[in-house]
PAROFI-227729 format. One record per residue (C-alpha): residue in one letter; x, y, z. Coordinates in steps of 0.2 Angstrom, whole numbers. Example, Ala and Ser with C-alpha at 12.3 -4.5 7.8 and 13.67 -1.06 7.14 Angstrom:
// PAROFI-227729
<r><type>a</type><c1>62</c1><c2>-22</c2><c3>39</c3></r>
<r><type>s</type><c1>68</c1><c2>-5</c2><c3>36</c3></r>
// end
This chain:
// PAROFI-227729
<r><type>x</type><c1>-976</c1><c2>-497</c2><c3>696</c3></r>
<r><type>x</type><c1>-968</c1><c2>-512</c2><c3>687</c3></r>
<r><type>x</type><c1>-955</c1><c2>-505</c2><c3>674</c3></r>
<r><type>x</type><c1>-953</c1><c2>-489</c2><c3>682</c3></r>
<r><type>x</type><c1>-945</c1><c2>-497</c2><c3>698</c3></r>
<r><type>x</type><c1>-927</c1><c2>-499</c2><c3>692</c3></r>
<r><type>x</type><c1>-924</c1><c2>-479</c2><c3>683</c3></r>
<r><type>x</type><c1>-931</c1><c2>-472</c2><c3>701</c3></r>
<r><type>x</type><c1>-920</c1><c2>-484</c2><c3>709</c3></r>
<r><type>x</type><c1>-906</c1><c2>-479</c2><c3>702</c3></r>
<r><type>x</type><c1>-908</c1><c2>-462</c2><c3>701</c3></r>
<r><type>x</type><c1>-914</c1><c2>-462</c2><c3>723</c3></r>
<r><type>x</type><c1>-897</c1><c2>-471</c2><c3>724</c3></r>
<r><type>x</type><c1>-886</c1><c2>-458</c2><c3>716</c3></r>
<r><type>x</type><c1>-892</c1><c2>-444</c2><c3>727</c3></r>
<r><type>x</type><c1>-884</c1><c2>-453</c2><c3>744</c3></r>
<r><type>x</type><c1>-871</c1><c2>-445</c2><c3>753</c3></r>
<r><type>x</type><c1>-871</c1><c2>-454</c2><c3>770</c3></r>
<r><type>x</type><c1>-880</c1><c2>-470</c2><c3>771</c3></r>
<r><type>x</type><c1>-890</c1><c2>-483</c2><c3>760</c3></r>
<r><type>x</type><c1>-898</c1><c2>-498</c2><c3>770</c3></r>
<r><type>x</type><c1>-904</c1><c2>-512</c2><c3>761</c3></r>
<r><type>x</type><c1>-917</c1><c2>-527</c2><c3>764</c3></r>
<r><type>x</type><c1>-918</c1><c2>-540</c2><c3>749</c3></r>
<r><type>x</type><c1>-925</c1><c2>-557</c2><c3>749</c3></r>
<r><type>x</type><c1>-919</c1><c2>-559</c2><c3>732</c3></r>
<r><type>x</type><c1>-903</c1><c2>-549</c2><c3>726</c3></r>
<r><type>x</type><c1>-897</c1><c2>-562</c2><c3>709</c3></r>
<r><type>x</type><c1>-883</c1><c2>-555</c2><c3>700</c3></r>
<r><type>x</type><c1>-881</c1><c2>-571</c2><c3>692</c3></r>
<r><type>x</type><c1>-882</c1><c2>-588</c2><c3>696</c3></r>
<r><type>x</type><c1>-878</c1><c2>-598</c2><c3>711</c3></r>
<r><type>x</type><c1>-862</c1><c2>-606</c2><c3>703</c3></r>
<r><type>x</type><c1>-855</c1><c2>-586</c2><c3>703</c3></r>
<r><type>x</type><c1>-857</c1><c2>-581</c2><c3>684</c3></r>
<r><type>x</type><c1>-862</c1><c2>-563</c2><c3>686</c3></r>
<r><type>x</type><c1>-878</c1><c2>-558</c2><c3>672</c3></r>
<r><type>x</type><c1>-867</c1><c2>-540</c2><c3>670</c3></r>
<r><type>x</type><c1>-881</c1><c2>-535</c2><c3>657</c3></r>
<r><type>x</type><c1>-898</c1><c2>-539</c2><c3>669</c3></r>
<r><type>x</type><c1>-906</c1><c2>-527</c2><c3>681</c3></r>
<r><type>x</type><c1>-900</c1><c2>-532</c2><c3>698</c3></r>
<r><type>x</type><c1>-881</c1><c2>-528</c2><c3>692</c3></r>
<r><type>x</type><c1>-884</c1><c2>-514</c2><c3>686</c3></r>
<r><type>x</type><c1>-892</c1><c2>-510</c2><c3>704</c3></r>
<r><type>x</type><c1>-877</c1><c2>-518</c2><c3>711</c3></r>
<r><type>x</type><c1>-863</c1><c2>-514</c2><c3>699</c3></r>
<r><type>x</type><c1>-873</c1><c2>-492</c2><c3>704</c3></r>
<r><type>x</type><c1>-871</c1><c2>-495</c2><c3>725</c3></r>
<r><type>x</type><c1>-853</c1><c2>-502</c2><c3>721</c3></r>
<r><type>x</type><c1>-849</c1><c2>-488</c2><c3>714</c3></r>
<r><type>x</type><c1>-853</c1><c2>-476</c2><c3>725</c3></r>
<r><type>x</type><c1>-845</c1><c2>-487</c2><c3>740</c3></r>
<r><type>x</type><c1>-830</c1><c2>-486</c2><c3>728</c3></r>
<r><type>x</type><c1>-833</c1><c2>-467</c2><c3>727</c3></r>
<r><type>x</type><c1>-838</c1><c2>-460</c2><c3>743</c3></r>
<r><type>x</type><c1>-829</c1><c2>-472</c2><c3>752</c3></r>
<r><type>x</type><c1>-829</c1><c2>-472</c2><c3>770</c3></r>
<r><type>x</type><c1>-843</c1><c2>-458</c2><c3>770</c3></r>
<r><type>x</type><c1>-854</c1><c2>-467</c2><c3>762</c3></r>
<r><type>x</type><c1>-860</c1><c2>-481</c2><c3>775</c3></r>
<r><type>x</type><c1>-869</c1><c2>-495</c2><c3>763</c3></r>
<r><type>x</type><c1>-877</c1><c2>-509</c2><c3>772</c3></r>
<r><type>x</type><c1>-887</c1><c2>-524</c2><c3>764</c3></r>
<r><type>x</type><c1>-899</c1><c2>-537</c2><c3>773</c3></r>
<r><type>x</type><c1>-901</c1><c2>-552</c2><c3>764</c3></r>
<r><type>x</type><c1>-912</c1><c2>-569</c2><c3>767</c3></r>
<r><type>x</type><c1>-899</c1><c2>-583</c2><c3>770</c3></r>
<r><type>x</type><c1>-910</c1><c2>-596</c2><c3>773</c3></r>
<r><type>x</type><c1>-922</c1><c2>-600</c2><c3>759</c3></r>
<r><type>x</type><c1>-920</c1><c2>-605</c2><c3>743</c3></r>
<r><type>x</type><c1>-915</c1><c2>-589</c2><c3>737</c3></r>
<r><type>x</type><c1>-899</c1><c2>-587</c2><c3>748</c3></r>
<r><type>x</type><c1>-887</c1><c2>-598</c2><c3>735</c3></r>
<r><type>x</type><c1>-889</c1><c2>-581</c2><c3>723</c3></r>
<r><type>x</type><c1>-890</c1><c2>-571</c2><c3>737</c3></r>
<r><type>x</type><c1>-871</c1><c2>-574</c2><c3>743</c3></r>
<r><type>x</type><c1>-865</c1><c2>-571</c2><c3>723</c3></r>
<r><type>x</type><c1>-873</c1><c2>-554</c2><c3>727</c3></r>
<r><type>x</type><c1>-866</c1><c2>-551</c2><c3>743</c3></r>
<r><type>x</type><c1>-848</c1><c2>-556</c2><c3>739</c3></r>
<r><type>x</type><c1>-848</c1><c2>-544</c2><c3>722</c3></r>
<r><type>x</type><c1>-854</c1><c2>-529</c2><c3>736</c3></r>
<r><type>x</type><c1>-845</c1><c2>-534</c2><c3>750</c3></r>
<r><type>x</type><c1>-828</c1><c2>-534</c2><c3>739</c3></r>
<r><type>x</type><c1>-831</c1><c2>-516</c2><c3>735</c3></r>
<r><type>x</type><c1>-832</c1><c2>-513</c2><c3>757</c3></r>
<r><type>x</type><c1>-855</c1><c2>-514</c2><c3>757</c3></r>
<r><type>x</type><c1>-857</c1><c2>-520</c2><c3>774</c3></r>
<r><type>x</type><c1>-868</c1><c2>-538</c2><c3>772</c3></r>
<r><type>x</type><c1>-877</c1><c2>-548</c2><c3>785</c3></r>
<r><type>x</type><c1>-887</c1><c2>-563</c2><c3>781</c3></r>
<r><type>x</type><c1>-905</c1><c2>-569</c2><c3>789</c3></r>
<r><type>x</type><c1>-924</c1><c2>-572</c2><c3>786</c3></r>
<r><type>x</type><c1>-933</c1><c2>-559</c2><c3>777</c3></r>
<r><type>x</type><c1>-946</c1><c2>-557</c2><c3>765</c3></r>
<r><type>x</type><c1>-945</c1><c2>-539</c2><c3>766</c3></r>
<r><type>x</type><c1>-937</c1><c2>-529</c2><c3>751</c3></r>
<r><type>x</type><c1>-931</c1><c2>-510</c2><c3>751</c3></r>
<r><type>x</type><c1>-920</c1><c2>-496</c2><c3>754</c3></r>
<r><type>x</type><c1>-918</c1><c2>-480</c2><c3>764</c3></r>
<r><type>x</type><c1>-907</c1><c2>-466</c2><c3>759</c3></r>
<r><type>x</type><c1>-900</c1><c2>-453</c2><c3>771</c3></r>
<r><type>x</type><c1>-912</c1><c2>-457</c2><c3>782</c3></r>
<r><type>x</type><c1>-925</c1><c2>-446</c2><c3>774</c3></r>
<r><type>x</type><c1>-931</c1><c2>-459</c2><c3>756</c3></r>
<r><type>x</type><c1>-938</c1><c2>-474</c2><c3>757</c3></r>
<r><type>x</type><c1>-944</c1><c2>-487</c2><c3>740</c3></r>
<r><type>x</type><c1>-950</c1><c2>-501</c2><c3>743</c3></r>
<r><type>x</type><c1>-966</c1><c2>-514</c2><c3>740</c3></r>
<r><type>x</type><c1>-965</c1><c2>-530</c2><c3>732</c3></r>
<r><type>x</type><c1>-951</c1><c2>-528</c2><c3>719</c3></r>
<r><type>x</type><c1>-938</c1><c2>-541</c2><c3>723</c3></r>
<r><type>x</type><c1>-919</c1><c2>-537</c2><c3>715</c3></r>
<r><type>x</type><c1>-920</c1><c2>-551</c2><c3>702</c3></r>
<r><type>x</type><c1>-924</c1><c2>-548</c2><c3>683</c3></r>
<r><type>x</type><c1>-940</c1><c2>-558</c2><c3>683</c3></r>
<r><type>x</type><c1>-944</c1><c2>-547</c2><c3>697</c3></r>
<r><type>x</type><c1>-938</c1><c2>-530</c2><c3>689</c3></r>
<r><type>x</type><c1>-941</c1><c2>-530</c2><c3>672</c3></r>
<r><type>x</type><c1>-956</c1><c2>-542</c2><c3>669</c3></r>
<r><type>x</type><c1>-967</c1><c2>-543</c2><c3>684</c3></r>
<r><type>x</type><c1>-985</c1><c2>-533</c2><c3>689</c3></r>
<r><type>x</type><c1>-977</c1><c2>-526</c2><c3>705</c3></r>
<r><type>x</type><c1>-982</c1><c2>-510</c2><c3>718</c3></r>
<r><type>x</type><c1>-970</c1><c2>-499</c2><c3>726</c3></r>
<r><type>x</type><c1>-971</c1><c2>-482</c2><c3>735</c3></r>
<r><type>x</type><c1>-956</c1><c2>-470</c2><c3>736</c3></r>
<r><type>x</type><c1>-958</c1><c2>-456</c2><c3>753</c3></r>
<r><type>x</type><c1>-947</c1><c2>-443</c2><c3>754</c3></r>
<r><type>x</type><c1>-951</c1><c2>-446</c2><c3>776</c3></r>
<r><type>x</type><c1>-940</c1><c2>-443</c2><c3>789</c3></r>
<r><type>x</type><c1>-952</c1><c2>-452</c2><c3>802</c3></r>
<r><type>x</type><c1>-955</c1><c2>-466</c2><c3>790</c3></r>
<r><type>x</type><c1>-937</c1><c2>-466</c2><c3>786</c3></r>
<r><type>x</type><c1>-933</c1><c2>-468</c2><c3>805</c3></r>
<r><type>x</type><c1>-945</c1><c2>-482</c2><c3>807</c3></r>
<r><type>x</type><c1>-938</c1><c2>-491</c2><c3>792</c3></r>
<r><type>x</type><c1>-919</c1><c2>-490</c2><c3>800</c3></r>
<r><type>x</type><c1>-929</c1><c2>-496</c2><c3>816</c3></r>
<r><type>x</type><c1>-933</c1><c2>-511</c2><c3>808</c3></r>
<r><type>x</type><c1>-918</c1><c2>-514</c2><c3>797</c3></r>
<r><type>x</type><c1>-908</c1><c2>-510</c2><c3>814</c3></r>
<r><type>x</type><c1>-919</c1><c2>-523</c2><c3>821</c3></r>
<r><type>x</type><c1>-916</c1><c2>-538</c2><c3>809</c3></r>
<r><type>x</type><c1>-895</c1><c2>-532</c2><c3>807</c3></r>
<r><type>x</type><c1>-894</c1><c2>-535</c2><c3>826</c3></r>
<r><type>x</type><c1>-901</c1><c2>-554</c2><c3>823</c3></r>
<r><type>x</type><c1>-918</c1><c2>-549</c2><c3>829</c3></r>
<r><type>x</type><c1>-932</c1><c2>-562</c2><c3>821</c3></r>
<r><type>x</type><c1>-950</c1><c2>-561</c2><c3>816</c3></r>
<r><type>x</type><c1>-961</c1><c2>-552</c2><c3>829</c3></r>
<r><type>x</type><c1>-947</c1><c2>-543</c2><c3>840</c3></r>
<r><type>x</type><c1>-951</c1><c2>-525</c2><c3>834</c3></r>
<r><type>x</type><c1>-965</c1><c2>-512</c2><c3>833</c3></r>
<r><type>x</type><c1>-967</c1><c2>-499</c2><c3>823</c3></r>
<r><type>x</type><c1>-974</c1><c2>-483</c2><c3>823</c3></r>
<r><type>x</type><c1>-988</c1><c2>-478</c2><c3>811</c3></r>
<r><type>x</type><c1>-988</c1><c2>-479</c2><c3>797</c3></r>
<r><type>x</type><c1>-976</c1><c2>-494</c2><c3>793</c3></r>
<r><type>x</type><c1>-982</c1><c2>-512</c2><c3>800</c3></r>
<r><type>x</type><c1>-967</c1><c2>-525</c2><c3>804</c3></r>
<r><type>x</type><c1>-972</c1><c2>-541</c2><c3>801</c3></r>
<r><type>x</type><c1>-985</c1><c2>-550</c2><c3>803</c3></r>
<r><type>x</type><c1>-997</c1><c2>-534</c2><c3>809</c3></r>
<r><type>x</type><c1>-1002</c1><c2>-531</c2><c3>793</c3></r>
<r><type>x</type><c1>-1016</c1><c2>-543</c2><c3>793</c3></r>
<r><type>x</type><c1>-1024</c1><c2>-534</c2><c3>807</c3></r>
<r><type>x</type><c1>-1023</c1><c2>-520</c2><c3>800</c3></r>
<r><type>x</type><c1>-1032</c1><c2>-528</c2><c3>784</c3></r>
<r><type>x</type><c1>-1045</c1><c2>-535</c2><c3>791</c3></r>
<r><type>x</type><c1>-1048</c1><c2>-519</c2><c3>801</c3></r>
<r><type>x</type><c1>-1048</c1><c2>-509</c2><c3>783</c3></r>
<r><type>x</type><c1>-1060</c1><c2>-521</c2><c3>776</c3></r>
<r><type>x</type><c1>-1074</c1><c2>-521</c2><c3>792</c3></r>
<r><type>x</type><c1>-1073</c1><c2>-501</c2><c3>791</c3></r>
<r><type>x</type><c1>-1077</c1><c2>-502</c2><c3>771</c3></r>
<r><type>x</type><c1>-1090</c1><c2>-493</c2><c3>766</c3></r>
<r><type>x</type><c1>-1093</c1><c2>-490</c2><c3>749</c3></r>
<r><type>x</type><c1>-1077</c1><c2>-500</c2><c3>738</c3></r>
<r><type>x</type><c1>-1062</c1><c2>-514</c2><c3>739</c3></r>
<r><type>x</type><c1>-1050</c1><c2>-516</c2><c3>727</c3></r>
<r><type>x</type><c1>-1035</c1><c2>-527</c2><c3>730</c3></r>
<r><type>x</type><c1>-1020</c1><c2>-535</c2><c3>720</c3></r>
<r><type>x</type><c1>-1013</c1><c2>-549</c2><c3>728</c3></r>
<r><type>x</type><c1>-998</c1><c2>-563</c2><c3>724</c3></r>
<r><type>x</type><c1>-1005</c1><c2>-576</c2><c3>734</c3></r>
<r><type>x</type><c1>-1021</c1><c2>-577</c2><c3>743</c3></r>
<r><type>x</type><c1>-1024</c1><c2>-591</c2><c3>757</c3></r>
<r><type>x</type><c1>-1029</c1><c2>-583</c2><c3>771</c3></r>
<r><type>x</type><c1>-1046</c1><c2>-588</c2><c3>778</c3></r>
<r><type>x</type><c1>-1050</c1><c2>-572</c2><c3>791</c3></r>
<r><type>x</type><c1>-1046</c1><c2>-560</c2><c3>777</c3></r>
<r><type>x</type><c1>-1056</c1><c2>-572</c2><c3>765</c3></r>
<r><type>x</type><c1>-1071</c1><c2>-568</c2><c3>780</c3></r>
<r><type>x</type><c1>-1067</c1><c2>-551</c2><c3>782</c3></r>
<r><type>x</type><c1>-1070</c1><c2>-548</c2><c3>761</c3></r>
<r><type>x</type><c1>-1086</c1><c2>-560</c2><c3>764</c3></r>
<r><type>x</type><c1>-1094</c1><c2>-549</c2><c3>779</c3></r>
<r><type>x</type><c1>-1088</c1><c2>-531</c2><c3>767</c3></r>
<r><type>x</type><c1>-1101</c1><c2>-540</c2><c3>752</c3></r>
<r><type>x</type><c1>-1114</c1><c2>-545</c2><c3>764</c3></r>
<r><type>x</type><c1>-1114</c1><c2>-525</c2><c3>767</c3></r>
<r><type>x</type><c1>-1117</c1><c2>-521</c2><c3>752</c3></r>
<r><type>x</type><c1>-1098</c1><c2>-517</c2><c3>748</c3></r>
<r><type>x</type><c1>-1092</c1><c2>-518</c2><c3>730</c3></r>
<r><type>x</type><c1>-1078</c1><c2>-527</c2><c3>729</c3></r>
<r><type>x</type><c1>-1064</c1><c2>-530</c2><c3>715</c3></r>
<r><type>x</type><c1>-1049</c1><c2>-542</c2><c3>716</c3></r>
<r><type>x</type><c1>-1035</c1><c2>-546</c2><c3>707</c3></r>
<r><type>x</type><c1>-1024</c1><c2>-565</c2><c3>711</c3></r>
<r><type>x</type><c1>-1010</c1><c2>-572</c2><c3>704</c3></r>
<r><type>x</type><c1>-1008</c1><c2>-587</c2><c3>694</c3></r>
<r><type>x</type><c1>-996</c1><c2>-597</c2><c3>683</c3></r>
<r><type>x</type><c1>-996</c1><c2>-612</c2><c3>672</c3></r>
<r><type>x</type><c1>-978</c1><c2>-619</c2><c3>680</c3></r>
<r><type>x</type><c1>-971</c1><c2>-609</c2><c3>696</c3></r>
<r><type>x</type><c1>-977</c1><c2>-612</c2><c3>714</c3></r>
<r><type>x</type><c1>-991</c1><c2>-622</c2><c3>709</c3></r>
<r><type>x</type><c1>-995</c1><c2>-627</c2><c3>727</c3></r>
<r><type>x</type><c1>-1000</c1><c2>-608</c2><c3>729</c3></r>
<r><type>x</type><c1>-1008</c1><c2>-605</c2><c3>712</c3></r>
<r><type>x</type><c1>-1020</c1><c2>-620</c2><c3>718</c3></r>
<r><type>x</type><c1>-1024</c1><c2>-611</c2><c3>734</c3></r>
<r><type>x</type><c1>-1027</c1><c2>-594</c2><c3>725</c3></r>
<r><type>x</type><c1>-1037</c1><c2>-604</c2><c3>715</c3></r>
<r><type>x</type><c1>-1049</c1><c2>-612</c2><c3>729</c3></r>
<r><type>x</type><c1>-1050</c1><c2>-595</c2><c3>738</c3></r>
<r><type>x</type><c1>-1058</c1><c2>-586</c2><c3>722</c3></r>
<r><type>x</type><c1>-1068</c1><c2>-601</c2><c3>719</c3></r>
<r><type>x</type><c1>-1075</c1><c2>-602</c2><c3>736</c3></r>
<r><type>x</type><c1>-1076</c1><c2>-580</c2><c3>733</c3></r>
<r><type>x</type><c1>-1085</c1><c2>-583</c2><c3>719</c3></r>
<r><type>x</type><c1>-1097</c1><c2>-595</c2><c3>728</c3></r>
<r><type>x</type><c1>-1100</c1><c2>-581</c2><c3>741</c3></r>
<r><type>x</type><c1>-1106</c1><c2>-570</c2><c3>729</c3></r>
<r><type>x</type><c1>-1092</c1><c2>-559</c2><c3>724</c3></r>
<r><type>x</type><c1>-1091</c1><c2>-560</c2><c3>708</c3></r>
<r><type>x</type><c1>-1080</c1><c2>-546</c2><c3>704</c3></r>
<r><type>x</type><c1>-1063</c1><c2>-557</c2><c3>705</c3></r>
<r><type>x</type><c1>-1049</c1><c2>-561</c2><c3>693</c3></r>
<r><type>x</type><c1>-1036</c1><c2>-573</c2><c3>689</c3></r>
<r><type>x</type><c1>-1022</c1><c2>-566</c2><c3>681</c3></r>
<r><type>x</type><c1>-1017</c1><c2>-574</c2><c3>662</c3></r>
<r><type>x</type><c1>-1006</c1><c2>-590</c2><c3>667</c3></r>
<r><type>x</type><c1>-992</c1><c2>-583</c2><c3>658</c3></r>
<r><type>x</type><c1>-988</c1><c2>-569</c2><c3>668</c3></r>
<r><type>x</type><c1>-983</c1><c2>-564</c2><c3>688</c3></r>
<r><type>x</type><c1>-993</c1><c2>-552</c2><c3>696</c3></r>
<r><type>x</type><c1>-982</c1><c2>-552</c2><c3>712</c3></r>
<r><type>x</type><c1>-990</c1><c2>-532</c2><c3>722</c3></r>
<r><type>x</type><c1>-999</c1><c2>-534</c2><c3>738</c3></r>
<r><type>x</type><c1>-1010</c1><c2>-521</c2><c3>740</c3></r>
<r><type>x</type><c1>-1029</c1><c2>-517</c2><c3>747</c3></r>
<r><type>x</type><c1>-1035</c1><c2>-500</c2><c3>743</c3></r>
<r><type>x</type><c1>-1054</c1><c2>-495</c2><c3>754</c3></r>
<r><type>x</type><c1>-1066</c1><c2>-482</c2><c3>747</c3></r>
<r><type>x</type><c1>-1052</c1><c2>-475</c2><c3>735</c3></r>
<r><type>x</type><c1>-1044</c1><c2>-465</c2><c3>749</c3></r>
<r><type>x</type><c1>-1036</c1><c2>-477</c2><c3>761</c3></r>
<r><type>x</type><c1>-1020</c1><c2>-491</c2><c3>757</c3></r>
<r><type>x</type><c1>-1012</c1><c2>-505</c2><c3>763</c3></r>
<r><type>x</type><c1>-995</c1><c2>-509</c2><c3>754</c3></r>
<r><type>x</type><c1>-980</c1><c2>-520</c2><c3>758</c3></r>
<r><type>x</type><c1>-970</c1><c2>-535</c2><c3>755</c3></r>
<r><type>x</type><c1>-984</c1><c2>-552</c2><c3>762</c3></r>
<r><type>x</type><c1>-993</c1><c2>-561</c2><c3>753</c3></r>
<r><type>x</type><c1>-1012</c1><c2>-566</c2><c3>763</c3></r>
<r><type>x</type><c1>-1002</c1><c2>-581</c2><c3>770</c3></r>
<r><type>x</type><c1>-1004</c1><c2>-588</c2><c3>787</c3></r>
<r><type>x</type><c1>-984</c1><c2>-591</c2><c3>784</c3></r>
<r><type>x</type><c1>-982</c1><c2>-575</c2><c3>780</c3></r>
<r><type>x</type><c1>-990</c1><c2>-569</c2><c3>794</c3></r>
<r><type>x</type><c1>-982</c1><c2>-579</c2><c3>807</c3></r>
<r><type>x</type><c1>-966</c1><c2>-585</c2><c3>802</c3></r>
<r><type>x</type><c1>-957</c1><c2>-572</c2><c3>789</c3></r>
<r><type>x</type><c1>-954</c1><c2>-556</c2><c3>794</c3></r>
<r><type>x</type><c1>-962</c1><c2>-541</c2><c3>782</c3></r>
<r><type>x</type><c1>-964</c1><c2>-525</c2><c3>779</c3></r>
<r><type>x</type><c1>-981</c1><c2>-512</c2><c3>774</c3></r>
<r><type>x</type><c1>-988</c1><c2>-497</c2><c3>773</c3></r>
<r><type>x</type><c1>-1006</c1><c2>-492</c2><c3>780</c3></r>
<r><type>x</type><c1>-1011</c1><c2>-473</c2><c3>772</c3></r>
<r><type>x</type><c1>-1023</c1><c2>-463</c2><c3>770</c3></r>
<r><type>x</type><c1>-1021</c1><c2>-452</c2><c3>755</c3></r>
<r><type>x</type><c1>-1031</c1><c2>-452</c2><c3>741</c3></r>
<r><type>x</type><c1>-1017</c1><c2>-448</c2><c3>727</c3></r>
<r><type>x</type><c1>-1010</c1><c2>-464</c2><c3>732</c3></r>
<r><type>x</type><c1>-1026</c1><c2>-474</c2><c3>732</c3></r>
<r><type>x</type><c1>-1031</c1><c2>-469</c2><c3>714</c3></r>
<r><type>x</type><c1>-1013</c1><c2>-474</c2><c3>707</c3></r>
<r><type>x</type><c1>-1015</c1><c2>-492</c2><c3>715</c3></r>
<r><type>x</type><c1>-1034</c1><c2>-492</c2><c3>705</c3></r>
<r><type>x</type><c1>-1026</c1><c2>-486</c2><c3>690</c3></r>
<r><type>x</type><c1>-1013</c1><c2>-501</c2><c3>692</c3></r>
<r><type>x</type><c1>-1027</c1><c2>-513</c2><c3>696</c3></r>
<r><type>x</type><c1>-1038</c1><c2>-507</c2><c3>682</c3></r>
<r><type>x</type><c1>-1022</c1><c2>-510</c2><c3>670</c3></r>
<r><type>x</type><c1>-1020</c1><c2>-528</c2><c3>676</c3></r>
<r><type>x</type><c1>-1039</c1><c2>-529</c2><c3>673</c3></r>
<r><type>x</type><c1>-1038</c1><c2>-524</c2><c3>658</c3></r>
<r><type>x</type><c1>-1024</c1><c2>-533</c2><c3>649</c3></r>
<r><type>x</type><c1>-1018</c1><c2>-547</c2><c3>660</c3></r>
<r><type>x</type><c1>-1036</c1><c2>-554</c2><c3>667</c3></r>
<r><type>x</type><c1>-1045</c1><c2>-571</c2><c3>662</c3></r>
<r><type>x</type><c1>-1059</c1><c2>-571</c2><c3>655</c3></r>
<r><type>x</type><c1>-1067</c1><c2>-585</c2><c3>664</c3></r>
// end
């Protein structure tokens, strides 16, 4: 969670001996015009996979797939020069997805995204599995998206979700909900999971939330957020939060009666469900689910309004 990210990044990193595959939609080193931040986060993740490129050398295969579309692609390509100089394989696309896979048996990844905001400052969720199947499914994908595949040309086996499947998968979590919801989102306008929370109160299910807001940045979608508690709020669930306007709470997570989790990289976007491509996690496991509450409740307790 949140700080922790970038010490069990790096240490995941420096047991590879065969392969590291990459997915970023945001890897910034530095600025767009090229000057390198040598004493931020990201560098020190890229200055640790030049290394070991530098290293291993050719029995180290370390591949990185980067958004090259959006407005985050100008950083993006300092990245990918400073890497590819050192022999890191780089491909450009569209993405929203952000992780890596090691040896084909680790996988980290969530809603970190390889900047210092990101890193260092951010409310964000991440799981790390030492799984070879979901490690095989993860290549899958990242095999997918490498090759030019887009949005919607790929399926994945249980218990990863490529792209847009995750909001089935949601609002299949939340019509089973019996007893508890809690949930952590960056942005929020989505109107059949805003239904799917409704019809779960109507049943008598307790439900706790957690959205994003901030005075300056991506106002357009802090509105929303806004509107969609307000029109929560109005439906009765009173158990929702708006995170203090000076910070980022950027995890997507929705956690059912304490036992059952859905992770990953998209906001509750119609975009985000159509158009970019994503990556989640749907588990049931307990251990997980009460580190996500303990999260929430920590968000709760010290970065909630109190309106």
């Amino acid at each position: 969670m949140n700080q922790d990210y970038l010490p069990v990044l790096l240490a995941l990193l420096s047991k590879a001996r065969k392969t590291i595959d990459v997915i970023s939609y945001s890897f910034a080193i530095g600025s767009a015009a090229g000057v390198h931040a040598t004493r931020g986060a990201p560098y020190e993740v890229a200055r640790a996979l030049r290394e070991l490129k530098r290293r291993h050398g050719k029995k180290l295969r370390i591949r990185l797939f980067t958004e090259g579309l959006r407005e985050t692609s100008d950083r993006n390509k300092v990245t990918a020069a400073f890497l590819a100089d050192a022999g890191v394989e780089v491909r450009f696309g569209s993405t929203h997805a952000k992780g890596f896979c090691v040896d084909g048996r680790y996988v980290l990844f969530g809603s970190t995204n390889l900047t210092n905001q990101s890193i260092m400052k951010n409310n964000e969720a991440n799981l790390l599995l030492d799984d070879e199947e979901v490690a095989r499914q993860f290549r899958k994908y990242f095999d997918h998206l490498w090759k030019g595949g887009g949005h919607g040309g790929v399926e994945l086996a249980p218990p990863l979700l490529a792209d847009g499947g995750f909001k089935d998968a949601i609002i299949d979590m939340l019509g089973r909900a019996k007893r508890r919801i809690e949930f952590s989102i960056y942005f929020f306008n989505h109107r059949e999971i805003e239904r799917a929370l409704v019809e779960a109160h109507e049943r008598g299910v307790a439900v706790t939330g957690f959205v994003h807001q901030h005075a300056t940045f991506a106002y357009p979608y802090v509105r929303a957020n806004r509107a969609t508690v307000r029109r929560l709020r109005g439906a009765g669930l009173a158990d929702l939060h708006l995170s203090v306007p000076t910070t980022f709470s950027h995890s997507k997570y929705l956690v059912v009666d304490r036992r059952e989790v859905a992770l990953g990289t998209g906001n509750w976007l119609v975009e985000d469900v159509v158009t970019h491509p994503q990556l989640y996690i749907h588990l049931r496991s307990a251990p997980v689910a009460r580190a996500l509450v303990r999260h929430l409740s920590y968000q709760l307790e010290t970065q909630a309004t109190r309106d």
